[in-house]
C-alpha positions as CSV (number, residue, x, y, z in Angstrom):
1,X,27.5,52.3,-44.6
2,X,30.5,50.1,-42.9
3,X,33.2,51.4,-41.0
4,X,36.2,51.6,-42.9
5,X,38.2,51.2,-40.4
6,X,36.8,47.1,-39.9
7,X,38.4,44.6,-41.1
8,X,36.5,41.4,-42.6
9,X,37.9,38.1,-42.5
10,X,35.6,36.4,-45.2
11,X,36.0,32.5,-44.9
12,X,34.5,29.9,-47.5
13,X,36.3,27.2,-49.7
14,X,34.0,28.1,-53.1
15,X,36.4,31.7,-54.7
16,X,33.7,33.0,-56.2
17,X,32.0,33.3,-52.8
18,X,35.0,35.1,-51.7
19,X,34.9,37.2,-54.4
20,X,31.3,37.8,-54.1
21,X,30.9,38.6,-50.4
22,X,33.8,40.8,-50.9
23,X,32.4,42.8,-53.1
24,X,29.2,43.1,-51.0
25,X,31.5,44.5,-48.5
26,X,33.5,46.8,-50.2
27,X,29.5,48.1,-51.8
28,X,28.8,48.7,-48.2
29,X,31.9,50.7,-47.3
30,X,34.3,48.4,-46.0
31,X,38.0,48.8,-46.8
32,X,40.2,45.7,-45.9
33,X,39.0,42.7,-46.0
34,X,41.1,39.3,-45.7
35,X,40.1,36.0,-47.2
36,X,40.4,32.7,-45.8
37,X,39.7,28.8,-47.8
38,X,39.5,27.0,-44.9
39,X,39.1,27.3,-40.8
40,X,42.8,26.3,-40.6
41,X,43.8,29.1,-42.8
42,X,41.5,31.4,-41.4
43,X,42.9,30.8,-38.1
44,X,46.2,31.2,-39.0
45,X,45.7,34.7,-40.4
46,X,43.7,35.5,-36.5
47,X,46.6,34.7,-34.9
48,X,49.0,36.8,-37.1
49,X,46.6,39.6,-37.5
50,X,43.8,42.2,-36.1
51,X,40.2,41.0,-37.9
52,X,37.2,43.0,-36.4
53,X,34.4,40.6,-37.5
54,X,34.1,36.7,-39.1
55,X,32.3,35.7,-41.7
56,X,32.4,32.1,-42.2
57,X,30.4,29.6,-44.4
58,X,29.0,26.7,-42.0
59,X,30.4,23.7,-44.6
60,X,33.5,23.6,-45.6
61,X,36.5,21.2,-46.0
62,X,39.6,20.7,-43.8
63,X,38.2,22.6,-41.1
64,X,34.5,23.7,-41.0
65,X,33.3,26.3,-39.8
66,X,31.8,25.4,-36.6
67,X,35.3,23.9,-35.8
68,X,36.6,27.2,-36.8
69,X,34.0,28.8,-34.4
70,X,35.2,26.6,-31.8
71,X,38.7,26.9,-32.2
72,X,37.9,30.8,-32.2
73,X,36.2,30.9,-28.9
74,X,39.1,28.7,-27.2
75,X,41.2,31.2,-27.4
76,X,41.3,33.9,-24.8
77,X,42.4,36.4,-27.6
78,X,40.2,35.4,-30.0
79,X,36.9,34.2,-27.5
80,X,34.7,37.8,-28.2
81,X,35.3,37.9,-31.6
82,X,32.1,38.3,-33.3
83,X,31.4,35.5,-35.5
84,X,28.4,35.4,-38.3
85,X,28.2,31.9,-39.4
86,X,26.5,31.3,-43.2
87,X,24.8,28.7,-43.9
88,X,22.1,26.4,-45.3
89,X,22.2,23.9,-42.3
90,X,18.6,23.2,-41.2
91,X,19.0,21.1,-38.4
92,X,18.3,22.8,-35.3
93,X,20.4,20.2,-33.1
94,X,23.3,21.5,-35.0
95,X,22.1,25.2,-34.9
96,X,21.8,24.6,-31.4
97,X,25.3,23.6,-31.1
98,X,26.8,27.0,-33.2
99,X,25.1,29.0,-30.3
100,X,26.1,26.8,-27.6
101,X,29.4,27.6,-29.0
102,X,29.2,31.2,-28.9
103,X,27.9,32.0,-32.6
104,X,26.9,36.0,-32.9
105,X,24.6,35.8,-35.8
106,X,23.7,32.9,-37.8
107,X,22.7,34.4,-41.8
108,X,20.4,31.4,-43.6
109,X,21.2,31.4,-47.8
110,X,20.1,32.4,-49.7
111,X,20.8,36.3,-48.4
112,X,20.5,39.5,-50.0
113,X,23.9,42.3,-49.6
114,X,21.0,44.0,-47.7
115,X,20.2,41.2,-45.4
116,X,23.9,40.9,-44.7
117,X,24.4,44.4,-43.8
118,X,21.9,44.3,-41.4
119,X,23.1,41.8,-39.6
120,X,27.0,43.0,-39.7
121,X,25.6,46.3,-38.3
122,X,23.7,44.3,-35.7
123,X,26.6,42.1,-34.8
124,X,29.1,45.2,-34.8
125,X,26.5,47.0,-32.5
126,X,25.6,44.2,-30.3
127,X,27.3,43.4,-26.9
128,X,29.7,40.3,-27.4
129,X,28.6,37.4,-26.2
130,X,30.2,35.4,-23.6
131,X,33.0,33.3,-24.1
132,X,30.4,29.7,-24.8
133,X,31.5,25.9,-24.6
134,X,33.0,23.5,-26.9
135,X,30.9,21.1,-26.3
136,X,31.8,18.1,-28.8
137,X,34.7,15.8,-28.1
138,X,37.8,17.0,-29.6
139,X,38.4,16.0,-32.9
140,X,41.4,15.6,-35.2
141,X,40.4,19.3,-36.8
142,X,40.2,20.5,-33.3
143,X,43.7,19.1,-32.3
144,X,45.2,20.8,-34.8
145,X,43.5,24.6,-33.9
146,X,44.9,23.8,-30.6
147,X,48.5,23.2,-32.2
148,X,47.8,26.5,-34.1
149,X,46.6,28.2,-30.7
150,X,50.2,26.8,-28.3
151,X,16.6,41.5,-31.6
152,X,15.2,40.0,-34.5
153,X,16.7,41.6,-37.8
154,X,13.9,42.3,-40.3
155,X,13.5,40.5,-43.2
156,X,14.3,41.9,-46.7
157,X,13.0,39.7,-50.0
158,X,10.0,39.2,-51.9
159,X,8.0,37.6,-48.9
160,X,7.1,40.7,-47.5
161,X,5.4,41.5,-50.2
162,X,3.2,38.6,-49.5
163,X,2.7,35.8,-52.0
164,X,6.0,33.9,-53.3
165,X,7.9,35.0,-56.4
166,X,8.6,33.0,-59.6
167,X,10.6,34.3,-62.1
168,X,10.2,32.6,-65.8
169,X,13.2,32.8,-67.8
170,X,12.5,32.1,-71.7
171,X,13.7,33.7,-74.9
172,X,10.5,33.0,-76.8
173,X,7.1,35.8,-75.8
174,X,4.8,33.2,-76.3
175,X,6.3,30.7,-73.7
176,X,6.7,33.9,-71.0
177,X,2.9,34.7,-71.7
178,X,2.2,31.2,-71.0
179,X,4.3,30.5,-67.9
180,X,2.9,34.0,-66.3
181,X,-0.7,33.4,-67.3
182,X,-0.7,30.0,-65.9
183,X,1.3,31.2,-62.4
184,X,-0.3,34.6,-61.9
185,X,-3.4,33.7,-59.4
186,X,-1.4,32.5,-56.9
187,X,2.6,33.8,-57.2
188,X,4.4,37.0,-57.8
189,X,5.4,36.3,-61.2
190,X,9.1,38.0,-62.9
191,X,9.9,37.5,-66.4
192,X,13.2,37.5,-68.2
193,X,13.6,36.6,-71.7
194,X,17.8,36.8,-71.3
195,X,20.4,35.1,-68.7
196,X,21.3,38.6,-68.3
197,X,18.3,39.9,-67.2
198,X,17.6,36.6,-65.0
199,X,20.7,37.2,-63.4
200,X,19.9,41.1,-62.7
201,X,16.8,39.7,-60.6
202,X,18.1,36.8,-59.4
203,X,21.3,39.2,-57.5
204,X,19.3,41.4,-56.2
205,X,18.2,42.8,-53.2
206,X,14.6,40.8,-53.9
207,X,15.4,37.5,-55.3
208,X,12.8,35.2,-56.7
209,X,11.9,31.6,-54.6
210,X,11.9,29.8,-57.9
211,X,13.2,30.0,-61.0
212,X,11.2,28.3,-64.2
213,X,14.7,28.1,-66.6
214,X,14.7,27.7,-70.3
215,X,17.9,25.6,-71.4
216,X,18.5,26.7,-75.2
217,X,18.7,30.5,-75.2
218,X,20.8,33.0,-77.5
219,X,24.2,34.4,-75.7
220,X,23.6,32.8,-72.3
221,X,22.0,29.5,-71.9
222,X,20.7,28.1,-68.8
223,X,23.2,25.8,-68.0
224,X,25.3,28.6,-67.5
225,X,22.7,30.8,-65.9
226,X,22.3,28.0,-63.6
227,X,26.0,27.6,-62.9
228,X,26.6,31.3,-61.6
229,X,23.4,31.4,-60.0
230,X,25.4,28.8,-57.7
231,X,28.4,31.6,-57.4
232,X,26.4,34.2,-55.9
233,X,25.1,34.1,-52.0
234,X,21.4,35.9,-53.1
235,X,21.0,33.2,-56.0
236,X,23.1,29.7,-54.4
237,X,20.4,28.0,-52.9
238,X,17.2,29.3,-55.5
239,X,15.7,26.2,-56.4
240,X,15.6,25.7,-60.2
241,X,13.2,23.7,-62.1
242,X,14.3,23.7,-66.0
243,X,11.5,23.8,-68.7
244,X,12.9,22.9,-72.0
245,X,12.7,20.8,-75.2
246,X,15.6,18.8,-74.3
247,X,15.5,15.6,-72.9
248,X,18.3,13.8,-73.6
249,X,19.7,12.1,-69.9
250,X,23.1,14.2,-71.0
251,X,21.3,17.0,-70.1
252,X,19.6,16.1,-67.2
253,X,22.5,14.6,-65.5
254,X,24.6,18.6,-66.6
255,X,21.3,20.2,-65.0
256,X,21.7,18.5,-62.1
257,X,24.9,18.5,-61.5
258,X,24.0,22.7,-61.5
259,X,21.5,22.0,-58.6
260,X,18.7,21.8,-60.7
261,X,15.7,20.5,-58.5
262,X,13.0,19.5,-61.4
263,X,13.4,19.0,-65.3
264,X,9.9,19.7,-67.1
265,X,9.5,18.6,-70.9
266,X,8.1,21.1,-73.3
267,X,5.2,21.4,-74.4
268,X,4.1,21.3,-70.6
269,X,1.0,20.0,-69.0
270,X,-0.1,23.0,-66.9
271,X,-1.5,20.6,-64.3
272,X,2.0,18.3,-63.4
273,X,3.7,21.9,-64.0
274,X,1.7,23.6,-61.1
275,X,1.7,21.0,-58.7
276,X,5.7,20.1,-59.0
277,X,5.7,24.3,-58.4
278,X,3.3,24.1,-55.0
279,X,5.6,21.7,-54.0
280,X,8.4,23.2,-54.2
281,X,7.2,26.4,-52.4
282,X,6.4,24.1,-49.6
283,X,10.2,24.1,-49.0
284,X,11.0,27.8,-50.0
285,X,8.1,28.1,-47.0
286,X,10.4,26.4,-44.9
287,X,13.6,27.8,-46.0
288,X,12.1,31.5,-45.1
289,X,11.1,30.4,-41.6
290,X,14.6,29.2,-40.8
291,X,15.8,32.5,-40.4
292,X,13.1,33.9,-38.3
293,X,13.4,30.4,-36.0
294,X,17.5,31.3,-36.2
295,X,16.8,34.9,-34.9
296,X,14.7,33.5,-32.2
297,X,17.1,31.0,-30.8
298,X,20.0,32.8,-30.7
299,X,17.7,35.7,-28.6
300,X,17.3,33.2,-26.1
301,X,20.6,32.3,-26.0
302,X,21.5,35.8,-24.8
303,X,18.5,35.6,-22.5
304,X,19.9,32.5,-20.7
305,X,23.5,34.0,-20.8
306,X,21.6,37.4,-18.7
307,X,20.2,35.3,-16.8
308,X,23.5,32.8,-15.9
309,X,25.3,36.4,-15.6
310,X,22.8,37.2,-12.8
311,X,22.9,34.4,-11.2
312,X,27.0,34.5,-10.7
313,X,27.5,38.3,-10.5
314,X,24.1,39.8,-8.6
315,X,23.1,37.0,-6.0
316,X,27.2,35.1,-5.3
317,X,28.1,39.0,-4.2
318,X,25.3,39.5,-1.5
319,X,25.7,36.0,-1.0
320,X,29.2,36.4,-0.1
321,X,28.5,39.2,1.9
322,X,25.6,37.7,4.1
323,X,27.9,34.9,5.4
324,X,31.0,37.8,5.9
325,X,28.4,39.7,8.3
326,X,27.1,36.6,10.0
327,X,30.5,35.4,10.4
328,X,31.6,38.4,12.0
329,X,28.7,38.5,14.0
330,X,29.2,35.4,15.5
331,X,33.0,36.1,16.5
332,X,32.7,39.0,18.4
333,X,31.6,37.6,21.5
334,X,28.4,40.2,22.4
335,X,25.8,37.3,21.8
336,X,24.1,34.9,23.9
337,X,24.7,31.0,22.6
338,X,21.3,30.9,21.5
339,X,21.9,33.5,19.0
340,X,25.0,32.6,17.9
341,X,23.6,29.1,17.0
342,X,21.0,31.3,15.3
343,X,23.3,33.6,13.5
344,X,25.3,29.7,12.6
345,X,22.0,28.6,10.8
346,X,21.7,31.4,8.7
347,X,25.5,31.3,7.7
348,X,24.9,27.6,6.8
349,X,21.5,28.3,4.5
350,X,23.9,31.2,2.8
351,X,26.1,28.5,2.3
352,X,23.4,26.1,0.5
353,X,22.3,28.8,-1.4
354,X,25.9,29.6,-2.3
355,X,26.8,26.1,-3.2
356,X,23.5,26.0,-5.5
357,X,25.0,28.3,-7.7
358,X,28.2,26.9,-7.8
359,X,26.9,23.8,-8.9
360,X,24.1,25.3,-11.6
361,X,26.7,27.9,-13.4
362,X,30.1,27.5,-12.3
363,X,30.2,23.8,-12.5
364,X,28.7,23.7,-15.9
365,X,31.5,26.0,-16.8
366,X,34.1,24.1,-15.5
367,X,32.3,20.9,-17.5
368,X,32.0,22.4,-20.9
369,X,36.2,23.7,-21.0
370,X,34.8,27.7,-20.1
371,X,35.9,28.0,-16.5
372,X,38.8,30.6,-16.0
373,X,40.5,31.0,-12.4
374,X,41.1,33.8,-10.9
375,X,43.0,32.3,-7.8
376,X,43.3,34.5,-4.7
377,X,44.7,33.6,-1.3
378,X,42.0,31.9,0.9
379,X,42.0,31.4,4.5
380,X,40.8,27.5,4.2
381,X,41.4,27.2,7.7
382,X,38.9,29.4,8.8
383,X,36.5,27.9,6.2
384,X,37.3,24.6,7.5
385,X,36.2,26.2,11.2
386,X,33.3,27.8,10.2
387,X,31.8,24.4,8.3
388,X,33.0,21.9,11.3
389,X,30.5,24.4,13.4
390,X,27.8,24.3,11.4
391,X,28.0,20.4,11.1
392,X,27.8,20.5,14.8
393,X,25.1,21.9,14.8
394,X,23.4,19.8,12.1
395,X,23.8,17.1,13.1
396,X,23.6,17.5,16.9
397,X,21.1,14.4,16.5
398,X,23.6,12.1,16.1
399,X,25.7,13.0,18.9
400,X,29.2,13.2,16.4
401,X,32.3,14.5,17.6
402,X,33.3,16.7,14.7
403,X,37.3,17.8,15.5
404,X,39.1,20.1,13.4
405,X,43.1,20.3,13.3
406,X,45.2,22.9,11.7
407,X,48.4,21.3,12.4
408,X,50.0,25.2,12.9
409,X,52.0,25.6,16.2
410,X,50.9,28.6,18.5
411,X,52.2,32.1,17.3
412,X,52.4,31.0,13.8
413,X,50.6,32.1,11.1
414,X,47.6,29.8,9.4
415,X,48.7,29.0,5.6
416,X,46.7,29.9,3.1
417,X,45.6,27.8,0.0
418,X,46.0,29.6,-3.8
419,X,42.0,29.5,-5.0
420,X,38.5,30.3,-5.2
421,X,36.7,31.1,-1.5
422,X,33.4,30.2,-2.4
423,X,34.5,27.0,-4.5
424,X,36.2,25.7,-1.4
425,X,33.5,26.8,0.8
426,X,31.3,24.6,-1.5
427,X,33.6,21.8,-1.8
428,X,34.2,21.4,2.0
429,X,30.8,21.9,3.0
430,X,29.7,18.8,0.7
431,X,32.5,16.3,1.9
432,X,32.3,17.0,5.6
433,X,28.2,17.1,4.8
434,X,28.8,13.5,3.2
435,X,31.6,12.5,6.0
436,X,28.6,13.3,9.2
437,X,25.7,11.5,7.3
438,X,27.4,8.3,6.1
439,X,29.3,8.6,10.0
440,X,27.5,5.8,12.4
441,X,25.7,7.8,15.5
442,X,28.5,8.8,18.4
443,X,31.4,8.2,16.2
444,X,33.6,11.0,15.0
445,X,34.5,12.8,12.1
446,X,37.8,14.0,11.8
447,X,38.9,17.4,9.7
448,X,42.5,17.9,9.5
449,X,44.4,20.9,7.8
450,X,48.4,20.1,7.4
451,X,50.4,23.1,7.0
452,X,52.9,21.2,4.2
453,X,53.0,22.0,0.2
454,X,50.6,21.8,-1.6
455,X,47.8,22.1,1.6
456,X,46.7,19.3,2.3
457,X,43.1,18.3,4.0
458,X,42.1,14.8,5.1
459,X,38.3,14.3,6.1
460,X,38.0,11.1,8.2
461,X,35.0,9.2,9.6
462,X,34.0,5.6,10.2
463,X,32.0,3.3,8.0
464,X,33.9,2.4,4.9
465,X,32.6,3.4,1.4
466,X,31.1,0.5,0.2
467,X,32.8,-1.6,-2.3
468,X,30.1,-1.4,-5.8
469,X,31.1,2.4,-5.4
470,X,35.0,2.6,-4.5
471,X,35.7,2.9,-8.2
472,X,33.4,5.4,-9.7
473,X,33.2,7.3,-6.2
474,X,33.6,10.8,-7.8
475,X,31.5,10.2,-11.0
476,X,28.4,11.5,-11.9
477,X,25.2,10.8,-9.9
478,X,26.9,8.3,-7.9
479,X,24.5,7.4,-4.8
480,X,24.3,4.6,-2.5
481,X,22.0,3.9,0.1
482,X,21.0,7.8,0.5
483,X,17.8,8.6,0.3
484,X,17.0,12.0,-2.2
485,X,20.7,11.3,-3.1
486,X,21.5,13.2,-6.1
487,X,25.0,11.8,-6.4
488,X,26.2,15.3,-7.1
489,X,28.0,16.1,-4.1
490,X,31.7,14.2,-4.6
491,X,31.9,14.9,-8.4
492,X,31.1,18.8,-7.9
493,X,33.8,18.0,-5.2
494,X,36.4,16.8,-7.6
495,X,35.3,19.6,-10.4
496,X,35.9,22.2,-8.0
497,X,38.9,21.3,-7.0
498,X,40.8,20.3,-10.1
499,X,39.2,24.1,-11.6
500,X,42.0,25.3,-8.6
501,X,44.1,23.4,-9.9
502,X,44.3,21.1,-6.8
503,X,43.5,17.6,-7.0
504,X,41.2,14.8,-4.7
505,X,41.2,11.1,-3.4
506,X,39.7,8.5,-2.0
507,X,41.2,5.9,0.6
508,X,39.2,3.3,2.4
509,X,40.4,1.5,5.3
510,X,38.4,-2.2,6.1
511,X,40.4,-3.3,8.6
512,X,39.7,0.3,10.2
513,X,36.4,0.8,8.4
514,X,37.1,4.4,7.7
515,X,37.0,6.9,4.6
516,X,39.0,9.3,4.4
517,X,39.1,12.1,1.7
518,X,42.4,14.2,0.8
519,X,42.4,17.4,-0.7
520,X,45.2,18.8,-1.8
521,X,45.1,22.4,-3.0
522,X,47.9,24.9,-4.1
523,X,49.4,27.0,-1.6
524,X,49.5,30.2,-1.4
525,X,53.3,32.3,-1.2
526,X,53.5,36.0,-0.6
527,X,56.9,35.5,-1.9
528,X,55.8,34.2,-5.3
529,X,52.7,37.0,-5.3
C-alpha cells in the first residue's frame, strides 16, 4: 500500500486517464492526488505546490511530457523529483533522450494498477537520480517553462504464464466454441459473451494481447466496448481485431476510428483468421519486450551516472590532494634540485590526470546546461607559479624563457580570483601548454597576472595564430599544424572559464607576430564574502 502522506501529480490531456489512474492510486492507498492536462499546467501547480512523485503521459499537446520532464529537471527545486514517464513511444533514440534527461521510471502501455504500483514503490524507494541534461535545443514549449520557472521490476500479465492470451468476445455460444476451438493449440484463450464481462478481463491485473470483438451485441456493443477499452491504461493500447457480420465501410471507418487494427467478415475462413492473428502477436511480442529493454536502459543509465560520480568525487579528491602534498614538498626547501624537479613531474602528471577528468565529466556538464558553481576564492597566482615551473621543465628542450608577473607590489597581498581551483588549474595548464609548443625555440612566453577587477591574465608568445583559424579559434576540435592535436585544449579553455563566470579572448598581433590570450575571471572580495 501507498503512503498516504504522497502526493501524486497525475499528468495526461485524455480525462478519463486522469480519472482512471486516479483511481488506481487512491485503490493503492494514496490520498491527495493533483491532476494536471498539460506540462504547462502541471508545471504551474509544481511551482505553487509540494507533489512527491510525477506521473506524466509521454504525448501530449501544448507541452509534452518530455518537455515537461525537462522543464522539471531545470529547475533546482524541482531537478530530484522523481518522474515516471507513460508511454507507448518505441523508439529508443527518443527513450534514450527521456533518460538522458533524468527520467526515473519509464512504464510501457498497456500497464496493469499492479505493474504501476511496483514501479511507484520502486521509484519512491530508489535513490534520485542526478540532476541529467537538456539536451535538445530550446524550443518555443521550453521558453515558456523557463518564463514559468523566473533493478528490473518484474513483470505482471498473462506472458508469464507462457503462451499469449486472446480473449473472444461474442454473444452467440456457437461462435465462442468456434473462435476457442480454432485458437486453443497455440494461445491462452478467454471468453466473454458480454461487454461487461470483456471489460472485467480486459481491466484487470492480466489483460489479454488481443481481443477478437463481436460488433452487434445486446446491452453493450463493441463499438462501445472498443471505445472505453481506449479510456483505461490496462486496455488503451490492446490491439482489437473485430469479427462481425457487418461490413458496411460506415462501420469500418467507426471501428477504426476506436483503434481497431483488423475487421474480419463473418462467416470467417479459419486460415486468413489465424494468420492475421500470428501477425498481430508478432507486435504484442514486441510490445512486451519494450518494457524489459526500458528497465535495462535506464539500469545503465544509473550505472554510468555511479560511475561519472566516481570519477568526480573518488579520484578529483586524492587527486587534489597529491598535487597539495607535492606542492608543499617542493616549497619547503629540504630537497636537492634533482628531487624537486622530480617531485615537479609528478605534480604535473597529477595535473594531466586532473584535467582528464575535467574534460570527460565536468565539461560535459558545463555542455549539456548541468554545471552548478560552487565558487570559492583561488589563489590563481600561485597556480599560475606552479604551471610556469612545470612548463620549464617541459619544455627545457626548447630553451623558452617562461616569465611570470603578478603585477602586486612587495608587502601586498596576491588577489585572489572568485572560482573553481581545479578548473583554473586545468584551463591554465592547457593555454600556457598551447602558448610553449606553438612558441618558436629560444623565444619567450610571457604569463602575466594584473591585480585590477575582474583578474585579468594575458598569456603571450611569438608566432601568430594563423589566419584559417583566428575565427573559430575556441571551437570544437580546432587544430592546426599539431600533430595528435585533438583541438580540445582552447574550447575546454573557454567552457571552463565562462562555467566561472569569467570570460576569454583572442588577440593576434602580425606586425608583432604574437598571441596573446586574456583571461579575465571574477575577483574575489572578503568584503562581499
Amino acid at each position: 500500500m501507498l503512503n498516504k502522506q504522497t502526493v501524486f501529480l497525475v499528468v495526461d490531456d485524455f480525462e478519463p486517464m486522469r480519472k482512471v489512474t486516479s483511481g488506481q492510486l487512491r485503490a493503492m492507498g494514496a490520498s491527495t492526488i493533483v491532476t494536471a492536462n498539460n506540462g504547462v499546467e502541471a508545471l504551474r501547480m509544481l511551482l505553487k505546490q509540494r507533489v512527491d512523485i510525477v506521473l506524466s503521459d509521454w504525448n501530449m499537446p501544448i507541452m509534452s511530457g518530455l518537455e515537461l520532464l525537462k522543464a522539471v529537471r531545470a529547475n533546482d527545486k524541482l531537478s530530484r523529483l522523481p518522474f515516471i514517464m507513460i508511454t507507448a513511444e518505441g523508439e529508443r533514440d527518443r527513450v534514450e533522450e527521456a533518460i538522458s534527461c533524468g527520467v526515473t521510471d519509464l512504464l510501457v502501455k498497456p500497464y496493469t494498477a499492479e505493474r504501476l504500483g511496483a514501479h511507484i514503490e520502486k521509484v519512491l524507494t530508489a535513490r534520485p537520480r542526478a540532476r541529467l541534461p537538456v539536451l535538445a535545443p530550446p524550443s518555443a514549449i521550453q521558453h515558456e517553462a523557463a518564463k514559468l520557472l523566473d533493478f528490473p521490476v518484474p513483470q505482471v500479465g498473462t506472458h508469464q504464464q507462457g503462451r499469449p492470451t486472446i480473449l473472444v468476445v461474442d454473444d452467440l455460444p456457437d461462435n465462442l466454441l468456434l473462435l476457442s476451438h480454432l485458437f486453443q493449440d497455440e494461445y491462452r484463450v478467454r471468453i466473454a459473451h458480454t461487454g461487461e464481462k470483456a471489460l472485467e478481463i480486459c481491466h484487470s491485473n492480466h489483460p489479454p494481447d488481443l481481443v477478437l470483438l463481436d460488433i452487434m451485441m445486446p446491452d453493450m456493443d463493441g463499438f462501445e466496448v472498443a471505445r472505453r477499452m481506449r479510456e483505461h491504461p490496462t486496455s488503451e493500447t490492446i490491439p482489437v481485431i473485430f469479427v462481425t457480420a457487418m461490413t458496411s465501410n460506415d462501420a469500418r471507418l467507426k471501428g477504426l476510428e476506436l483503434g481497431a487494427v483488423d475487421f474480419v467478415s463473418k462467416p470467417i475462413e479459419p486460415d486468413i483468421l489465424k494468420a492475421r492473428v500470428r501477425n498481430f502477436m508478432r507486435y504484442v511480442g514486441l510490445q512486451k519486450q519494450l518494457q524489459a529493454d526500458y528497465d535495462d536502459m535506464l539500469e545503465a543509465a544509473s550505472l554510468r551516472e555511479d560511475v561519472e560520480n566516481i570519477t568526480r568525487h573518488d579520484m578529483k579528491g586524492p587527486l587534489a590532494g597529491v598535487i597539495g602534498l607535492v606542492q608543499a614538498l617542493a616549497d619547503e626547501g629540504s630537497m636537492s634540485r634533482k628531487q624537486v624537479e622530480q617531485l615537479r613531474m609528478v605534480e604535473e602528471t597529477a595535473l594531466q590526470a586532473l584535467n582528464m577528468i575535467n574534460l570527460s565529466s565536468e565539461l560535459f556538464k558545463i555542455e549539456t546546461g548541468r554545471f552548478k558553481l560552487d565558487a570559492q576564492p583561488v589563489k590563481i597566482a600561485d597556480i599560475l607559479r606552479r604551471i610556469v615551473e612545470i612548463s620549464r621543465t617541459t619544455f627545457a628542450e626548447k630553451h623558452l624563457v617562461i616569465t611570470i608577473d603578478t603585477d602586486v607590489p612587495l608587502g601586498e597581498e596576491t588577489p585572489q580570483a572568485l572560482g573553481d581551483a581545479m578548473f583554473c588549474y586545468s584551463v591554465f595548464q592547457n593555454l600556457v601548454k598551447n602558448a610553449c609548443e606553438a612558441a618558436p625555440e629560444k623565444s619567450q612566453v610571457a604569463v602575466r597576472l594584473l591585480n585590477e577587477t575582474p583578474l585579468r591574465i594575458l598569456i603571450e608568445n611569438k608566432e601568430a595564430v594563423p589566419t584559417a583559424i583566428r575565427e573559430s579559434f575556441f571551437e570544437k576540435f580546432v587544430t592546426h599544424g599539431k600533430q595528435g592535436g585533438t583541438g580540445l585544449g582552447t574550447y575546454s579553455a573557454k567552457l571552463l572559464v565562462e562555467a566561472q563566470n569569467g570570460n576569454i579572448f583572442l588577440d593576434v598581433s602580425e606586425p608583432k607576430n604574437q598571441t596573446t590570450l586574456t583571461v579575465n575571471l571574477p575577483r574575489y572580495s572578503e568584503v562581499a564574502a
